[in-house]
C-alpha positions in Angstrom: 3.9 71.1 -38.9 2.7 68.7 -41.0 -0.8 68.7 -42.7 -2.3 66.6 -45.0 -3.6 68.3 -48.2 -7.0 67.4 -49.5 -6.6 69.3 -52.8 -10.1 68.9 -55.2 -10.2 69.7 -58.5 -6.9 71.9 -58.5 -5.0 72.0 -62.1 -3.9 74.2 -64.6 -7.6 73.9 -66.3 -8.6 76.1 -63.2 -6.4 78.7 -63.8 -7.1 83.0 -64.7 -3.9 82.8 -66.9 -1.8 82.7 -63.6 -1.3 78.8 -64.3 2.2 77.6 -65.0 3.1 74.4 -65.3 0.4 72.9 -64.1 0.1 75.5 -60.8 -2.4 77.6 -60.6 -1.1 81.1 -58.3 -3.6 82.6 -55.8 -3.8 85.6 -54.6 -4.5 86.0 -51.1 -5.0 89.3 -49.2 -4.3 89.3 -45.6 -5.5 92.5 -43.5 -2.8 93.4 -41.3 -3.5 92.4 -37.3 -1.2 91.7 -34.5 2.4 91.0 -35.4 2.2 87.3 -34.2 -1.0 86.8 -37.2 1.0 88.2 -40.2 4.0 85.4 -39.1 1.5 82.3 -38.3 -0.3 82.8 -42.2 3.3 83.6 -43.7 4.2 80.0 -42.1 0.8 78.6 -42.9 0.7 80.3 -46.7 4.6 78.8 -47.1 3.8 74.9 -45.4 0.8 75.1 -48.0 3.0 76.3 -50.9 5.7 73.5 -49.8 3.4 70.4 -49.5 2.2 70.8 -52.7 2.5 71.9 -56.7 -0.7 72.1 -58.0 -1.8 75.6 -56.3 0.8 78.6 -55.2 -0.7 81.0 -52.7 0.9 84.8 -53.7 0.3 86.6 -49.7 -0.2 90.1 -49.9 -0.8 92.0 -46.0 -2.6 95.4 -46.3 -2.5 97.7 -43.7 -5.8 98.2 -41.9 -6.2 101.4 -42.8 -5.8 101.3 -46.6 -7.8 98.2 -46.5 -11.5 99.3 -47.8 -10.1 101.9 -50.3 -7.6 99.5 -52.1 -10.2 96.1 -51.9 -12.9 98.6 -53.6 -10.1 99.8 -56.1 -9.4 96.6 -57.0 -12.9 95.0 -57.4 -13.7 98.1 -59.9 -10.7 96.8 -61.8 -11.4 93.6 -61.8 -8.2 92.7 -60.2 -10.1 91.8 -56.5 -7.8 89.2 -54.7 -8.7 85.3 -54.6 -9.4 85.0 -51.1 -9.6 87.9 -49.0 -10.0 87.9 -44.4 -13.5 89.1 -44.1 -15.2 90.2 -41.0 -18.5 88.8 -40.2 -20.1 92.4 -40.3 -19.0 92.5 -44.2 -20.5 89.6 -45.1 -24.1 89.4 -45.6 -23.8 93.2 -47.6 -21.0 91.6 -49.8 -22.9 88.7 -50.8 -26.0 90.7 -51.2 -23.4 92.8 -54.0 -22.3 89.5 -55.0 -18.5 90.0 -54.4 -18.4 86.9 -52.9 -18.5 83.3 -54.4 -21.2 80.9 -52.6 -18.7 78.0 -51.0 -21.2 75.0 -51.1 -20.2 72.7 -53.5 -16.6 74.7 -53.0 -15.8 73.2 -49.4 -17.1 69.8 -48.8 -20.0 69.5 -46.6 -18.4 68.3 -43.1 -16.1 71.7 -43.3 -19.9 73.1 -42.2 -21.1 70.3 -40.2 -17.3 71.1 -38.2 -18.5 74.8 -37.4 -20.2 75.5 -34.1 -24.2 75.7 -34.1 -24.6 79.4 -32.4 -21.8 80.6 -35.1 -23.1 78.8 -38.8 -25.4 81.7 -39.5 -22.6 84.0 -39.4 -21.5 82.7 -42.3 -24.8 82.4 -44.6 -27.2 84.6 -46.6 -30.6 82.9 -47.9 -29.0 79.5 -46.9 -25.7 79.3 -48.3 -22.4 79.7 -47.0 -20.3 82.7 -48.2 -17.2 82.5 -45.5 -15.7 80.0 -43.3 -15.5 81.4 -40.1 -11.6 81.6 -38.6 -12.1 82.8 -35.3 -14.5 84.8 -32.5 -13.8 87.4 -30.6 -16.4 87.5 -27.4 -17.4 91.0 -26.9 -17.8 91.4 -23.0 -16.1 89.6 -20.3 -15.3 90.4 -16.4 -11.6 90.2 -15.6 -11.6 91.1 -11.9 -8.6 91.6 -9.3 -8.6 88.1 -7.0 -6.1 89.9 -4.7 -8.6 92.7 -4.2 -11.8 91.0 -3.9 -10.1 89.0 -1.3 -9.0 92.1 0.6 -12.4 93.8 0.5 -13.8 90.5 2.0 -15.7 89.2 -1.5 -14.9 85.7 -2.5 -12.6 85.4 -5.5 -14.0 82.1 -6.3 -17.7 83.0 -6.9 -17.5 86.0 -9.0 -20.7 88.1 -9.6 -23.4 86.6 -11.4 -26.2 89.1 -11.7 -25.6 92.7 -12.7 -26.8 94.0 -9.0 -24.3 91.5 -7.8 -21.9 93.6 -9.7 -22.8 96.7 -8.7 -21.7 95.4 -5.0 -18.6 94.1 -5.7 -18.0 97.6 -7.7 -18.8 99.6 -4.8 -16.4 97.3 -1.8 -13.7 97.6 -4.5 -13.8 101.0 -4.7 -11.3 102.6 -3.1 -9.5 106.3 -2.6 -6.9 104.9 -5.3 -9.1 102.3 -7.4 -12.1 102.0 -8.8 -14.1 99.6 -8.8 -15.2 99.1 -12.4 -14.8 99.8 -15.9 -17.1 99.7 -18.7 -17.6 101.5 -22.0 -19.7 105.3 -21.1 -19.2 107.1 -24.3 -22.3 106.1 -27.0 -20.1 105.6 -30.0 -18.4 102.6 -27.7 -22.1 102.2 -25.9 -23.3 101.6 -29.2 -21.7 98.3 -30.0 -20.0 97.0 -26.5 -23.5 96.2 -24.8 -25.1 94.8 -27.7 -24.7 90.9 -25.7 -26.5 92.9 -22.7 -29.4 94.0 -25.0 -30.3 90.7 -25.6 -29.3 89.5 -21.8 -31.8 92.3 -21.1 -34.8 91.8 -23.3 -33.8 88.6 -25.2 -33.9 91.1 -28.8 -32.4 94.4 -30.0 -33.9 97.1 -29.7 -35.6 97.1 -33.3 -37.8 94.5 -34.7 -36.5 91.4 -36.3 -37.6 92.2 -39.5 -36.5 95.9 -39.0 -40.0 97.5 -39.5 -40.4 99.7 -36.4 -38.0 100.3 -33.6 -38.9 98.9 -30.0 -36.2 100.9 -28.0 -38.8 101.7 -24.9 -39.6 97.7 -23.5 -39.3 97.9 -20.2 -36.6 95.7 -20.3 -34.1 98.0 -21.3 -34.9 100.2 -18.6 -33.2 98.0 -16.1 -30.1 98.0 -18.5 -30.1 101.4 -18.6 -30.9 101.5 -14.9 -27.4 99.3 -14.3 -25.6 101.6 -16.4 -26.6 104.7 -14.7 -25.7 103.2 -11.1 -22.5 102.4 -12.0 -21.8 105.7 -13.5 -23.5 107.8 -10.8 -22.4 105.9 -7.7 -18.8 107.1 -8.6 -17.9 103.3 -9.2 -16.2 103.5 -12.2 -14.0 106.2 -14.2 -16.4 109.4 -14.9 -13.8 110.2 -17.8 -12.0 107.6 -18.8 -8.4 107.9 -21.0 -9.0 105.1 -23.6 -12.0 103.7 -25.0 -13.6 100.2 -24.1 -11.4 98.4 -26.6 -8.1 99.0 -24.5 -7.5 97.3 -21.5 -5.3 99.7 -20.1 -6.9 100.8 -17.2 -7.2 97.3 -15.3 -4.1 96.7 -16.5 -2.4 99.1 -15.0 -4.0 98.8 -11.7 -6.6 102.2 -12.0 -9.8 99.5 -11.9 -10.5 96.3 -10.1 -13.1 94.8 -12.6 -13.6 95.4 -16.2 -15.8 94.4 -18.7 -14.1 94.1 -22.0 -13.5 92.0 -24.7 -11.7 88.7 -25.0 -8.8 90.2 -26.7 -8.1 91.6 -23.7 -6.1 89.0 -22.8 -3.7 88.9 -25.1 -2.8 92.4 -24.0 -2.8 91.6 -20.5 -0.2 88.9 -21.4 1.8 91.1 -23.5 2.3 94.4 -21.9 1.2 93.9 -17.8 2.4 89.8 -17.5 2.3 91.0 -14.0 -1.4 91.0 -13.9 -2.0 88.2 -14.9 -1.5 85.7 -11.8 -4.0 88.2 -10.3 -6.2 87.9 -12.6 -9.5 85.9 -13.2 -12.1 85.7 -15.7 -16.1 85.2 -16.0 -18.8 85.6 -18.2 -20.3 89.2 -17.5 -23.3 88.8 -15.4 -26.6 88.1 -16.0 -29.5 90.7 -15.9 -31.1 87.6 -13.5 -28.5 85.4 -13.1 -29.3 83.1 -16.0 -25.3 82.3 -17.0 -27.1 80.5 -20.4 -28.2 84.1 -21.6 -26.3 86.3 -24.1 -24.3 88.7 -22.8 -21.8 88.8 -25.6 -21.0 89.4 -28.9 -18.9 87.7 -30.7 -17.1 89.3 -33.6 -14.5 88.1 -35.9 -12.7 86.6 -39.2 -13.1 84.8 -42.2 -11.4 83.7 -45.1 -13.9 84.8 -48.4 -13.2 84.0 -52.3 -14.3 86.4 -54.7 -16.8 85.7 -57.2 -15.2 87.0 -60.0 -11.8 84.9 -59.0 -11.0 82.2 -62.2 -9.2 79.9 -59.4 -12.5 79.7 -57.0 -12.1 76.2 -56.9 -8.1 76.5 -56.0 -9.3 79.1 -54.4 -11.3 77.5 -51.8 -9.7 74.1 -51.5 -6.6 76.2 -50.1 -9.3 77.8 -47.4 -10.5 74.4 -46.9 -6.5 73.4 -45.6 -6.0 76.2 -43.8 -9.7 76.8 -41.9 -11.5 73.8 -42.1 -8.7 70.7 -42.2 -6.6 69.7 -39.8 -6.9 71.0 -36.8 -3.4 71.2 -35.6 -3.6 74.1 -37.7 -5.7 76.0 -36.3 -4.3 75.0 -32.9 -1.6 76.5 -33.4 -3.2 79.7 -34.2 -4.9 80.1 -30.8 -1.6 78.9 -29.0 0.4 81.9 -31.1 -2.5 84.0 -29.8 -1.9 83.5 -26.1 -5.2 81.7 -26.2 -6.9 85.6 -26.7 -9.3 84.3 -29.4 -11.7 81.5 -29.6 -12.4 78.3 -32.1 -15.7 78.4 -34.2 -14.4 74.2 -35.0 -15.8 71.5 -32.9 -13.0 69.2 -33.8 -10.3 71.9 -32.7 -12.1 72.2 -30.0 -11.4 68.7 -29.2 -7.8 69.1 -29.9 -7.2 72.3 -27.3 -8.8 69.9 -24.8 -6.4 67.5 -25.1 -3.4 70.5 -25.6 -1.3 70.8 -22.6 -0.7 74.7 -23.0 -4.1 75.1 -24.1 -5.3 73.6 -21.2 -3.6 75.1 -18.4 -4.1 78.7 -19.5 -6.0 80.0 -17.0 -8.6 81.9 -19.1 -9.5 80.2 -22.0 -11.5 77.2 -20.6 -14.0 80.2 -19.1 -14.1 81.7 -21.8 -14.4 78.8 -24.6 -17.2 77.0 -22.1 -19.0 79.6 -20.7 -18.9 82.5 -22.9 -18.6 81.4 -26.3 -21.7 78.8 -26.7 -24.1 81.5 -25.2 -22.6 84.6 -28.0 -24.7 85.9 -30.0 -24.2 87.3 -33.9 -23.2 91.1 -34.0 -26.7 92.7 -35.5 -26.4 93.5 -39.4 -28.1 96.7 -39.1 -26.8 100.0 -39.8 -24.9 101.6 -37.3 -26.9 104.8 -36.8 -29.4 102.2 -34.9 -27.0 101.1 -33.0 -25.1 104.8 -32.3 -29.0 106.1 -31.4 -29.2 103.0 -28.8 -25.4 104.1 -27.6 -26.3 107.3 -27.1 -29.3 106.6 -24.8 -27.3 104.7 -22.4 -24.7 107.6 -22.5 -27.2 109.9 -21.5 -28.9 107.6 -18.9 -25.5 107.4 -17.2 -24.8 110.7 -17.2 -28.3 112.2 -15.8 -28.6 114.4 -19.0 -31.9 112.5 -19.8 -33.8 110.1 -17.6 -34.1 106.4 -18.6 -37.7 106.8 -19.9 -36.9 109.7 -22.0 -33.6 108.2 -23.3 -35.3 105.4 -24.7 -38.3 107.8 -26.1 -35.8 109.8 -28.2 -33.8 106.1 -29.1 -36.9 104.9 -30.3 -37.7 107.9 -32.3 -34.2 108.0 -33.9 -34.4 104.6 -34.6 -37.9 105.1 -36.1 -36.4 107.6 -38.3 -33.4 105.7 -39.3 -35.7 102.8 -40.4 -37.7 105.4 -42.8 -34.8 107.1 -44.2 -33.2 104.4 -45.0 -35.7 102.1 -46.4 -34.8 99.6 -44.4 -38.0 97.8 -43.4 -38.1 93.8 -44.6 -34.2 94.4 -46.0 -33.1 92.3 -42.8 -30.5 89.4 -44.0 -32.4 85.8 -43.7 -29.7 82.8 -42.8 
């Protein structure tokens, strides 16, 4: 692959004493991720290195596991890596501990302009960008069975599109040997899974936005908790399922006819059940009303960051530039090595998977790029107890060992408490 390099202000002046000859060396930490990730940014890392002389990029993958320990190690050292993969959870506590060095001024303005409008705040804090955004993840999708919707007499080609809707297509598909649906029923999964259907709900979380009080018990979010609970007790889905809401498993290994579950999904499907997927079709998870241009996802992901104390931040970030914001072949190439499981945050690469033969006959990611993406919303920065206490009302709304009304009550009390303890009142990020 061949890119073109728009290398700024790259010499040996901008060098920590890693400069040699004129090349600065930067360090770049890559969390470890699927198998196909570590080879595409070995071959992207090694293209860059090869094009070029002014800037060497010194890879490094860390195991997921060791990942917060050895990072916080090395920022007490001083030793912090150049450019690190970020998720957009990290970001807005990071820069607030200013680990991160602000990237206007660093990237040139159209790298910005490039990034989708629902996703920009993502990467900001007070109005300056501290990431360039890689990738989304969509939280909640329906894949659904097409061979069995056709056999219970529902039409494969007009898939569900409010959440009673759903509850009828769960109920004809279930079956002596299948059920009909899967969705997330323990609260630590709860808690974060239907954060998309809290705002499809009530069109807010259930705290205010400047995370003063709590506001758990709108009526709106008795109806969610309503559709949870008549999945659950109607016996349409798994009462104790074997994996949680992250794994894919059970569609695809034929126990479920629908499931709601995240856009990686796909890439599992394609990996380890092929098999499903020519019986397999996607859509955005319905609407509480049937509005398709409300939330009902999440969309997580990853970033590339530079660290504030780096000497190289201007190396640094023009090699972030290449590899995120330039060409978008590039990045093309990532979602193609990805089985088309994860989404563009780019306009222009956008542009290019439209006109990308593979890209365009996959049979999922059009559904998914079109009419999932644009309507995600930003994964909430609050702590997670708020979101565990919100989890855990659902769980026990499902489960009949509280009634909606009550559930919320105690949410919104939790919450409350939450909110006091921590000190977290008017401490909400501004973008």
């Amino acid at each position: 692959m061949t890119a073109s390099l728009a290398l700024t202000g790259c010499s040996s002046g901008d060098g920590d004493g890693s400069s040699k000859n004129g090349t600065t060396t930067i360090t770049f930490w890559q969390q470890k991720f699927e198998d196909y990730q570590q080879a595409w940014f070995k071959k992207q890392v090694d293209a860059f290195n090869a094009a070029q002389t002014k800037v060497k990029v010194n890879l490094q993958v860390v195991p997921a596991d060791t990942w917060a320990q050895k990072l916080k190690a090395a920022q007490a050292a001083g030793s912090a890596p150049d450019v690190q993969t970020t998720n957009y959870g990290n970001i807005n506590a990071a820069a607030a501990n200013g680990e991160l060095a602000e990237l206007d001024g660093l990237l040139p303005a159209s790298a910005f302009d490039d990034i989708k409008a629902n996703v920009k705040s993502f990467v900001s804090a007070n109005g300056k960008h501290y990431a360039y955004p890689m990738l989304v993840e969509p939280s909640t999708v329906l894949y659904y069975r097409t061979d069995l919707a056709q056999a219970a007499g529902l039409d494969p080609k007009s898939p569900p599109k409010t959440w009673a809707e759903l509850i009828t297509w769960a109920q004809k598909l279930t079956t002596s040997k299948v059920k009909g649906m899967t969705i997330a029923s323990a609260a630590a999964d709860l808690g974060w899974s239907s954060w998309g259907l809290q705002y499809n709900a009530c069109g807010h979380l259930p705290v205010a936005d400047d995370w003063s009080k709590a506001n758990a018990t709108d009526a709106c979010y008795e109806q969610l908790l309503q559709f949870y609970k008549d999945l659950y007790q109607g016996g349409y889905m798994p009462k104790t399922p074997k994996v949680g809401y992250a794994d894919g498993s059970p569609y695809g290994s034929g126990e479920v006819a629908m499931m709601a579950g995240g856009s990686w999904v796909v890439g599992q499907l394609k990996q380890t059940f092929p098999a499903m997927i020519a019986k397999t079709a996607v859509a955005p998870f319905p609407s509480m009303d049937g509005d398709a241009t409300k939330p009902t996802a999440t969309l997580g992901g990853w970033t590339l960051t530079v660290d504030a104390k780096s000497k190289s931040k201007q190396s640094a970030a023009d090699f972030v530039n290449w590899l995120l914001a330039g060409d978008p072949s590039i990045m093309t190439d990532f979602f193609k090595a990805s089985g088309y499981s994860k989404y563009t945050v780019r306009t222009s690469v956008d542009q290019a998977l439209a006109g990308n033969a593979d890209a365009t006959s996959d049979p999922f990611m059009k559904v998914i790029s079109d009419q999932v993406v644009p309507y995600g919303k930003q994964e909430p920065a609050y702590p997670w107890d708020i979101a565990l206490a919100f989890g855990t009302a659902i769980e026990s709304a499902m489960k009949n060992t509280a009634s909606v009304p009550d559930a919320l009550k105690k949410a919104d009390s939790q919450i409350n408490d939450v909110i006091k303890k921590q000190s977290l009142a008017g401490t909400q990020p501004q973008h």
